[in-house]
C-alpha positions as CSV (number, residue, x, y, z in Angstrom):
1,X,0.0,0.0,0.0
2,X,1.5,3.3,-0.7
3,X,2.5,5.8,2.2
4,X,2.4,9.5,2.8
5,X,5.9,10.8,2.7
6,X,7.9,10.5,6.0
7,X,11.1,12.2,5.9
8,X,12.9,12.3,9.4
9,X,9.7,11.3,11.4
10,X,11.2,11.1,14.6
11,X,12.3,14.5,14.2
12,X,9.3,15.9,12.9
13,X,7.5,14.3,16.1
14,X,9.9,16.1,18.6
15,X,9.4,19.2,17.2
16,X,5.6,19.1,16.9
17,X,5.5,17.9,20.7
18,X,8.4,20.9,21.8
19,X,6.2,23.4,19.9
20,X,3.3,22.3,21.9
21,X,4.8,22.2,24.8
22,X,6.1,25.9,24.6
23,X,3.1,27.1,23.6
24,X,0.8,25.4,26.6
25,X,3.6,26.3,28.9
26,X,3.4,30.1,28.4
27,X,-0.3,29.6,28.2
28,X,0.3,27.9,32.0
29,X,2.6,31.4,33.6
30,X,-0.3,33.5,31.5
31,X,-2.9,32.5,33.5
32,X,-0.9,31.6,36.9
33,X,0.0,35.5,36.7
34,X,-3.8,36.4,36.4
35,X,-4.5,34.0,39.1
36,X,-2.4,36.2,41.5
37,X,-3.7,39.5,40.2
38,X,-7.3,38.7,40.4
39,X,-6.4,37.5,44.3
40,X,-4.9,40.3,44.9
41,X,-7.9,42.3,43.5
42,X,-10.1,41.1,45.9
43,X,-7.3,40.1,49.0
44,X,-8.9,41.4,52.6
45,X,-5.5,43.3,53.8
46,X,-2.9,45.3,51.9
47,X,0.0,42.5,53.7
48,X,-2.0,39.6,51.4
49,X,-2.4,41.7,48.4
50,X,0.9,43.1,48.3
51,X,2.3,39.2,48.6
52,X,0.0,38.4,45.8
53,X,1.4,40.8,43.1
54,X,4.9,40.3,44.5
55,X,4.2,36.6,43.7
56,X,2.6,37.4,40.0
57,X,5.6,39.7,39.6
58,X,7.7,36.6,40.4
59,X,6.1,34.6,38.1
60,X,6.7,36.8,35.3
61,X,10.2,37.6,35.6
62,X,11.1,33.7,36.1
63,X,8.9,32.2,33.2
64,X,12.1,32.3,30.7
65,X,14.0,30.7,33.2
66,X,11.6,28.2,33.6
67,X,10.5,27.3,30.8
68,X,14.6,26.5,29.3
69,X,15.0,24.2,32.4
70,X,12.0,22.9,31.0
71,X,13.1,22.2,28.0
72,X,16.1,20.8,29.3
73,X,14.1,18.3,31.2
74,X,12.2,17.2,27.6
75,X,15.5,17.2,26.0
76,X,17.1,14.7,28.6
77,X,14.0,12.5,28.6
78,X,13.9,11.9,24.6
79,X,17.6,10.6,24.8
80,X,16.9,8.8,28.2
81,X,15.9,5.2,26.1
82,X,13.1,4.4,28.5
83,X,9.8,2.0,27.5
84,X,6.7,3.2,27.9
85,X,4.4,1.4,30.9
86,X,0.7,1.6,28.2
87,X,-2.1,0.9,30.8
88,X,-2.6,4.3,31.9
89,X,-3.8,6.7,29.1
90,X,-5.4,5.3,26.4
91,X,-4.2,8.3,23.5
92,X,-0.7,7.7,24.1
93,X,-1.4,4.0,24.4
94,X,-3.0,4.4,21.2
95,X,-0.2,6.7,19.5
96,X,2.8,4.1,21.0
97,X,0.3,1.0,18.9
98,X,0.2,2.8,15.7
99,X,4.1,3.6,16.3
100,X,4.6,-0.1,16.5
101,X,2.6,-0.9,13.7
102,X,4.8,1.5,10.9
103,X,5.9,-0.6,8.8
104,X,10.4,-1.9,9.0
105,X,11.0,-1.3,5.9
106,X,11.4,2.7,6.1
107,X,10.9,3.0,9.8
108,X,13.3,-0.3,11.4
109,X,16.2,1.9,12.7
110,X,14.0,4.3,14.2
111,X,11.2,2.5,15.5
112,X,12.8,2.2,19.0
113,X,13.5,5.2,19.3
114,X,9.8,6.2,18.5
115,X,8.7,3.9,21.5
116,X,11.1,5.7,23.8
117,X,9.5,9.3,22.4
118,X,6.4,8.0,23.8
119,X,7.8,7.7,27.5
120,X,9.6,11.3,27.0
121,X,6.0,12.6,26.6
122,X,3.9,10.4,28.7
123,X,2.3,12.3,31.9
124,X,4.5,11.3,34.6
125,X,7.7,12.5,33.1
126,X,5.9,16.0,32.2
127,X,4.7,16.2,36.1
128,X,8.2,15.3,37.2
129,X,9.1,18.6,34.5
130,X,6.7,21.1,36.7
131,X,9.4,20.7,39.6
132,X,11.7,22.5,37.4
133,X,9.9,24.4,36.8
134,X,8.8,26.1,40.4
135,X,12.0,27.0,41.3
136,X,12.6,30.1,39.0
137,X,9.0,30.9,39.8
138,X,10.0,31.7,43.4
139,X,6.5,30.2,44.4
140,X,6.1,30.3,47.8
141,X,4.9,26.8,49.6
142,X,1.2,28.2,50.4
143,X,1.0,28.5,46.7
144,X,2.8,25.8,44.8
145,X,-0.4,23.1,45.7
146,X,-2.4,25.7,43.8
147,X,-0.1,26.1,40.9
148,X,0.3,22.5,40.5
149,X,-3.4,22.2,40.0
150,X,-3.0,24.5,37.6
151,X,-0.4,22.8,35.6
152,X,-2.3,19.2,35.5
153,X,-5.8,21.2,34.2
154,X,-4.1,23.7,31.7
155,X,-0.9,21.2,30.7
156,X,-1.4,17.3,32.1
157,X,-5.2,16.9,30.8
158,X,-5.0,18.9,27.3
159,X,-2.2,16.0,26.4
160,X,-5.1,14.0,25.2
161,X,-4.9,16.8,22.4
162,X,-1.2,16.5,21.8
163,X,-1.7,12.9,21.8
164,X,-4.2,13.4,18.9
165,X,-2.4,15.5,16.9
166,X,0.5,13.1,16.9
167,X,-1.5,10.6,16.2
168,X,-3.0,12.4,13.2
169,X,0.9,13.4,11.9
170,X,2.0,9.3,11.7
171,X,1.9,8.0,7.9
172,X,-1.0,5.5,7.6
173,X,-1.6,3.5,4.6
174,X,-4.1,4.8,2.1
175,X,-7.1,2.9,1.6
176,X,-9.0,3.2,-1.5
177,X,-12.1,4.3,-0.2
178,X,-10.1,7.0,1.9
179,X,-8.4,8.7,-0.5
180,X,-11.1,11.7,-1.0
181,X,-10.1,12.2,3.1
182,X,-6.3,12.6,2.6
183,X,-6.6,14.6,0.0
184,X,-9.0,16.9,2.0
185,X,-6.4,16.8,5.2
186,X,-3.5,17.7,3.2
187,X,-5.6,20.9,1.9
188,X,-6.2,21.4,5.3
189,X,-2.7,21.4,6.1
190,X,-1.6,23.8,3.4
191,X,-3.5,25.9,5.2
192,X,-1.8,26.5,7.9
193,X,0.4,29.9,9.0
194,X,3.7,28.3,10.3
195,X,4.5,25.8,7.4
196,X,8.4,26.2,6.6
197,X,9.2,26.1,2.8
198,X,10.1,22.5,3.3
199,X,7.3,21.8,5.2
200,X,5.0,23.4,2.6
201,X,6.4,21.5,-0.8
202,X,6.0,17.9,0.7
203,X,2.8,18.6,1.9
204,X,2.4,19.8,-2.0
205,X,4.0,16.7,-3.1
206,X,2.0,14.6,-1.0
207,X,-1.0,16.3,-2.4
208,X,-0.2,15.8,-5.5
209,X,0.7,12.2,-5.8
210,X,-2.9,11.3,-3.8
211,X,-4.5,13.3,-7.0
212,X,-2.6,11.4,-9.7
213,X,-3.7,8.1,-7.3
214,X,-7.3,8.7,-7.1
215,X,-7.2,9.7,-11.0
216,X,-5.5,6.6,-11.4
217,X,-8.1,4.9,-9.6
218,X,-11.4,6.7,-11.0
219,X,-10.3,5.6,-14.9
220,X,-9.4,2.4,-15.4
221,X,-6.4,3.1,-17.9
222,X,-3.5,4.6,-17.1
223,X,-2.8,8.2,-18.6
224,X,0.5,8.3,-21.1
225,X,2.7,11.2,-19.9
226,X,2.7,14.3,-22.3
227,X,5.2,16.3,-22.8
228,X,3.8,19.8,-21.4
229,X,3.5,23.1,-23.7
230,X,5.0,26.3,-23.5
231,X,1.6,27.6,-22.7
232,X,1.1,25.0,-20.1
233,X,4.2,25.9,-18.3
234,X,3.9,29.0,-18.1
235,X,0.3,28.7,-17.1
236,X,1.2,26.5,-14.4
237,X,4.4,29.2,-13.3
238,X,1.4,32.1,-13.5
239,X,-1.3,30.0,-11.2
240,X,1.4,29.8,-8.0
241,X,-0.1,33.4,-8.1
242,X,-3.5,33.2,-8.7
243,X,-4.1,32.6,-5.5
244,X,-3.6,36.1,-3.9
245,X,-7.4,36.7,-3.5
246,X,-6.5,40.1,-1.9
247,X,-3.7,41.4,-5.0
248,X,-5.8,44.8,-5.0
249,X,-4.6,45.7,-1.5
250,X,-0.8,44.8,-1.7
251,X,1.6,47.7,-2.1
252,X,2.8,48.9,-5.3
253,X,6.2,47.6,-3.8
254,X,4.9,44.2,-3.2
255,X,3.2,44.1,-6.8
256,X,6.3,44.9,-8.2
257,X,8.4,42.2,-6.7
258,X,5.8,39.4,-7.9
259,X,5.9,40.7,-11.2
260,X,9.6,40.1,-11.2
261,X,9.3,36.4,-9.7
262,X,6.7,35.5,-12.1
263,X,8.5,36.4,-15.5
264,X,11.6,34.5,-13.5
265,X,9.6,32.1,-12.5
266,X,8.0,31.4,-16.6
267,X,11.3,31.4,-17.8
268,X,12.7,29.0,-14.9
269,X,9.6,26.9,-16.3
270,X,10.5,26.6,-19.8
271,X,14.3,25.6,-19.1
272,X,13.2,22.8,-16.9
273,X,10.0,21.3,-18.7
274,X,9.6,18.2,-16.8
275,X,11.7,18.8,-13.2
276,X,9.1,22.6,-12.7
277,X,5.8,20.8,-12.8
278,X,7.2,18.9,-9.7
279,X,6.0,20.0,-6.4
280,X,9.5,20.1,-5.0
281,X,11.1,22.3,-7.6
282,X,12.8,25.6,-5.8
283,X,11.3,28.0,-7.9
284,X,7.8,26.2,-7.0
285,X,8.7,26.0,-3.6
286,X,10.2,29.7,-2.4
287,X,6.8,31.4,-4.7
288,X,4.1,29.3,-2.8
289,X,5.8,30.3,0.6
290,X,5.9,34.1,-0.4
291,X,1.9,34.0,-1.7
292,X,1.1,31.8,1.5
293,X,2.8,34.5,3.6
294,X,1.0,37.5,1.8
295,X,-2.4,35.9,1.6
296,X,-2.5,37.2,5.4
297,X,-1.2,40.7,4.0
298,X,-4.4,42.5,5.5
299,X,-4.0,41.3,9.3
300,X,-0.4,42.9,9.7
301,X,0.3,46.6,10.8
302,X,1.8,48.9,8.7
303,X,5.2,48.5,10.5
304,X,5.6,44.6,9.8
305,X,4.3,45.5,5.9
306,X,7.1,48.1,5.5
307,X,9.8,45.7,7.0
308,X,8.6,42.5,4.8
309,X,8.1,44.7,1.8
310,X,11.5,46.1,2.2
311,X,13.0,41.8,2.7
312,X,10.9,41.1,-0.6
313,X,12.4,43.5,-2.7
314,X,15.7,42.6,-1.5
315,X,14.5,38.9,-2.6
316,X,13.4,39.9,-6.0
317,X,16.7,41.8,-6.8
318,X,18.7,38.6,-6.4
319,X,16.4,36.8,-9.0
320,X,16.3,39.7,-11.3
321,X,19.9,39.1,-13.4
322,X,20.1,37.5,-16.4
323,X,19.9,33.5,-16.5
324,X,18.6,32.7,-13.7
325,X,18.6,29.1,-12.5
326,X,16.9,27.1,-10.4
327,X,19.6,26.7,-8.0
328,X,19.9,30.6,-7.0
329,X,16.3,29.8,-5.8
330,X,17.5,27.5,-3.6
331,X,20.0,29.8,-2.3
332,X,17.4,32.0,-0.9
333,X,15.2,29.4,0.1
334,X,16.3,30.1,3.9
335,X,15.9,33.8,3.9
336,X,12.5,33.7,2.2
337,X,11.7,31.7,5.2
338,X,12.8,33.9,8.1
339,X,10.9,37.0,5.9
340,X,7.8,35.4,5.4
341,X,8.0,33.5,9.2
342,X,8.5,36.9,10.9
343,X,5.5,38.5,9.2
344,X,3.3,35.2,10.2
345,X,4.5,35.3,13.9
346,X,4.4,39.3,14.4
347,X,0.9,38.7,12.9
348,X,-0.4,35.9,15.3
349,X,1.1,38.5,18.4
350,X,-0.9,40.7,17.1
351,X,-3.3,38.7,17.3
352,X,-2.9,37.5,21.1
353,X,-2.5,41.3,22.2
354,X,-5.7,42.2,20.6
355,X,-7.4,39.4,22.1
356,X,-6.0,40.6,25.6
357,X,-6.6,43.9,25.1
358,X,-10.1,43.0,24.2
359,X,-10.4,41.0,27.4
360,X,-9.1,44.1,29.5
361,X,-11.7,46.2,28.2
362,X,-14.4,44.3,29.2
363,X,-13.2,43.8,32.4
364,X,-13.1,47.6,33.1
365,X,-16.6,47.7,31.4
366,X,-17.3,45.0,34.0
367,X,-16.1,47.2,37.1
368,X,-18.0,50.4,35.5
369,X,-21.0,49.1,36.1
370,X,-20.3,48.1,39.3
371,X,-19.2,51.5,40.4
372,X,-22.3,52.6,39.0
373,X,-24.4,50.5,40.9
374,X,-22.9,51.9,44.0
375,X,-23.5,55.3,43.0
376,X,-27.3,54.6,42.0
377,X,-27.4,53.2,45.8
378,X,-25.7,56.1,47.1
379,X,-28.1,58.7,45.2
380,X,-31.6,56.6,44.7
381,X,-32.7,59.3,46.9
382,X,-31.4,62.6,46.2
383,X,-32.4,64.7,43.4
384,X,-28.9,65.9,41.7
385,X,-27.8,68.6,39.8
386,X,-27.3,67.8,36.0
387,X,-23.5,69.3,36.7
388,X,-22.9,66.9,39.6
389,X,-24.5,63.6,37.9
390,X,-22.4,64.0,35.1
391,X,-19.2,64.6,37.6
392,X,-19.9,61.4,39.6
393,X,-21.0,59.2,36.9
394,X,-17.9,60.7,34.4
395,X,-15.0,61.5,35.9
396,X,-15.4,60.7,39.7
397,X,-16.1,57.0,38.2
398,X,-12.9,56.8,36.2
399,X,-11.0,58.5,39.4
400,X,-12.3,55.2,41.5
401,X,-11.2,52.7,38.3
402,X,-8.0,54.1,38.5
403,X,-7.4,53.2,41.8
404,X,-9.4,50.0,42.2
405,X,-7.4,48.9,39.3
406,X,-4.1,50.0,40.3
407,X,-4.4,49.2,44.5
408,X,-7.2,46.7,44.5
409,X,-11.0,46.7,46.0
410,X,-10.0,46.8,49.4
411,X,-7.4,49.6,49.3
412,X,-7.4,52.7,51.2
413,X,-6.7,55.3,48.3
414,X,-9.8,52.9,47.1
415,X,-11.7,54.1,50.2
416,X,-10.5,57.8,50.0
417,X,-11.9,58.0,46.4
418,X,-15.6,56.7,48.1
419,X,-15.4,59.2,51.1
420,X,-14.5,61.4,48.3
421,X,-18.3,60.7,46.8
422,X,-19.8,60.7,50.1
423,X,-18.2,64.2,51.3
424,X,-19.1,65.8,47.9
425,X,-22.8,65.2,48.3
426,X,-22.7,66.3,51.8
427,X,-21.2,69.1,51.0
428,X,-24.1,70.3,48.2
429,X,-27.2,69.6,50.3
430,X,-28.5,72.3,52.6
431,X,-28.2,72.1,56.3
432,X,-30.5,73.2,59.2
433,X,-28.3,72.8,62.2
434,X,-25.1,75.6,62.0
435,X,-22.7,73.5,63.1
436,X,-22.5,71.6,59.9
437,X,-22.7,74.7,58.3
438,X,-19.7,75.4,59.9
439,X,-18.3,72.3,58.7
440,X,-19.4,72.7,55.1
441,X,-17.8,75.7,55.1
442,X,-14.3,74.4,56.7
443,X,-14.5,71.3,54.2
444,X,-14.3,73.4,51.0
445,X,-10.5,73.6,50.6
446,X,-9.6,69.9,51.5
447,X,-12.6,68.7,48.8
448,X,-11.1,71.0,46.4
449,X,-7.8,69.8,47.4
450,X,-8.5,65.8,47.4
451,X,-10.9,66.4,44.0
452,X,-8.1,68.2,42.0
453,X,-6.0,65.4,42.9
454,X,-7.8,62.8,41.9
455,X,-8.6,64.5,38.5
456,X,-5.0,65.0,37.9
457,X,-4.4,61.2,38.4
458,X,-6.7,61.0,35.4
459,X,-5.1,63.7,33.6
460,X,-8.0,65.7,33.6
461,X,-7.1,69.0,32.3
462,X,-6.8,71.9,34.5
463,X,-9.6,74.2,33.1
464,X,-12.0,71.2,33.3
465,X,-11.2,70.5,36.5
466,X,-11.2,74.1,37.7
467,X,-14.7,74.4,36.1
468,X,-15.8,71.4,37.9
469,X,-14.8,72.7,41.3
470,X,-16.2,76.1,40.7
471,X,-19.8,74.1,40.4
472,X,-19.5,72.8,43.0
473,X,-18.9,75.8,45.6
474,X,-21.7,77.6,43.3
475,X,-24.2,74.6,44.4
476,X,-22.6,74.9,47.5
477,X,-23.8,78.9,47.6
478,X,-27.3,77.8,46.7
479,X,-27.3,75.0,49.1
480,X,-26.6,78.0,51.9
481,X,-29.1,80.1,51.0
482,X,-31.6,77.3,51.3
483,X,-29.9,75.9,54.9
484,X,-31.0,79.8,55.6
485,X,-34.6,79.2,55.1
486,X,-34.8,76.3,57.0
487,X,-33.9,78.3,59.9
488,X,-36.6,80.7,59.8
489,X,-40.0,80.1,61.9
């Protein structure tokens, strides 16, 4: 039964499972951070909250650290030579079986090894990895049971996933009914950001070949080979960029550079009439990773688009001389790589700080409410001034973010900022008895004083928040003259 292409599978296998690993790791200090912050957020004493964030402060500066002795730990198990015990989770159980079952012929000298990759990757080796990992962390013992549940629900039980994916990457033979399948998973896989240029052309290949088999198969003769046309080649160069869906919003820049790999690219095509129709040609290989790369043109800022525009260019200078071969492809192969791989990654950052950014902002719409909900309680039954609703509900609500979010729910600038509400409507409402007339009265610098403060902290400008205070000692005027009244028989 024919095979999907192998290459170094052992290989391929330990850097699927390192890339996971990284990847689920920092996912693992991400949230262990925002463990400790949203503790601290809601710690009963300033001692417990200022532990907490020295603790997610901890965490931060030591994840590096942490995760290389990590890796180290990996590294020593995949070389350690030790069997797997199967019995104990059923997806590696069922990734070590289909290990065993590859066939000797292409596999014999590495299929030990392959059982021993299964140990390196097995639960209990990657638990023995998290007490590596602690150390740099600086966790504390009242903390480290927490973390370690943690790790086993973010890391130890998403393996099953890993396990799958593994699973999903061994070659399996190709039955005939399943061929409509592969063909549909290697589409799939051509699909993906992060595929090297390597990576990219056997997946092609493979592609390719399960075509020609399930052509073979749907026509009962065999197809002579034809030698191709000139207008075949060069069609076939030209459709390596038809599939730029968005060509209208590249850069003149970028438009310019494909122009130049195409004609190369046509020529290159009608030197080497048989060799370019081959999925693993260089000319084939480098263009496909360059239109992969800038099919994702419209998600990347205008920094990243200026620096791979300017690496393009570069590229399509060294292929514009004069008999060009296939070989000064290959040449380049590894720098159109690193081009095209920056622009994916900065793109999929990107894409994480959006996502975080977007989870920020609905936390402090979150909190907004809920400051707003205490200023409904503390007004539901006073009639306020249009100027003073808009104060408390504007900027004296941003004033009590700022410091709920920077000290935490229980903190005492927190507190002031409340006192702050409490004092200012007070301070407008008129008052029968003198003495807390003569309070209002002594009160008016230190609210001036503690509101100009807090507006500052929010860089409210200084007319605003001049124009805000003089409100208030105007309502505070009327407020007076209607204490006066109250006093009269």
């Amino acid at each position: 039964m024919p095979h999907s292409d192998t290459g170094p599978l052992l290989d391929r296998l330990k850097s699927q499972a390192r890339q996971w690993f990284g990847e689920h790791l920092y996912r693992y200090f991400d949230r262990l951070q925002d463990n400790f912050h949203r503790r601290a957020l809601t710690a009963s004493s300033t001692a417990e909250q200022d532990e907490l964030l020295k603790q997610q402060r901890a965490v931060k500066a030591g994840q590096d650290e942490a995760f290389r002795l990590f890796a180290d730990h990996i590294n020593q198990a995949f070389i350690a030579k030790r069997s797997l015990e199967t019995g104990s989770y059923p997806e590696l159980d069922r990734l070590a079986l289909q290990l065993e079952k590859l066939p000797d012929a292409p596999f014999g000298k590495e299929k030990t090894e392959l059982h021993y990759f299964c140990r390196a990757i097995a639960p209990i080796t990657l638990l023995a990895g998290f007490q590596h990992i602690i150390v740099p962390l600086r966790l504390d013992d009242q903390h480290r049971h927490q973390a370690l549940t943690m790790f086993q629900g973010l890391f130890i039980q998403e393996l099953s996933k890993l396990y799958e994916q593994l699973f999903d990457a061994l070659p399996k033979p190709i039955p005939a009914h399943n061929l409509g399948d592969w063909i549909a998973h290697s589409k799939l896989q051509l699909s993906e950001k992060n595929l090297s240029t390597q990576q990219r052309a056997l997946t092609e290949l493979r592609l390719q070949r399960l075509l020609k088999l399930y052509d073979h198969r749907q026509n009962s003769s065999a197809v002579p080979t034809i030698e191709p046309t000139d207008g075949e080649l060069i069609e076939a160069a030209a459709s390596i960029f038809h599939g730029l869906s968005n060509r209208r919003r590249l850069s003149p820049s970028i438009l310019a550079s494909l122009n130049t790999l195409q004609n190369k690219v046509s020529s290159i095509a009608l030197q080497d009439r048989q060799s370019f129709l081959h999925a693993l040609h260089p000319a084939r290989q480098v263009c496909r990773q360059i239109v992969n790369a800038l099919a994702h043109w419209d998600n990347a800022d205008n920094s990243q688009r200026f620096q791979f525009e300017g690496a393009l260019k570069i590229i399509s200078r060294k292929l514009a001389k004069d008999g060009v071969q296939a070989n000064d492809f290959t040449q380049i192969r590894s720098q159109v790589d690193d081009c095209c791989q920056h622009l994916l990654q900065s793109i999929k950052l990107n894409d994480k700080r959006n996502l975080s950014a977007e989870v920020g902002q609905k936390r402090l719409t979150r909190l907004r409410r809920k400051v707003h909900e205490m200023l409904d309680e503390k007004t539901a039954a006073i009639q306020l001034p249009a100027g003073v609703d808009n104060m408390l509900y504007g900027p004296m609500t941003t004033i009590v973010l700022y410091h709920w979010l920077r000290h935490g729910s229980n903190s005492t600038p927190l507190r002031r900022s409340m006192k702050l509400i409490d004092d200012i409507l007070w301070y407008i409402k008129p008052h029968a008895d003198w003495s807390e007339l003569r309070r209002a009265k002594a009160m008016s610098k230190d609210l001036e004083a503690e509101l100009s403060e807090g507006l500052a902290r929010i860089n409210y400008s200084y007319q605003a928040s001049q124009a805000l205070i003089d409100e208030l000692h105007q309502l505070r005027m009327i407020a007076s003259g209607r204490s006066t009244s109250l006093k009269r028989p």
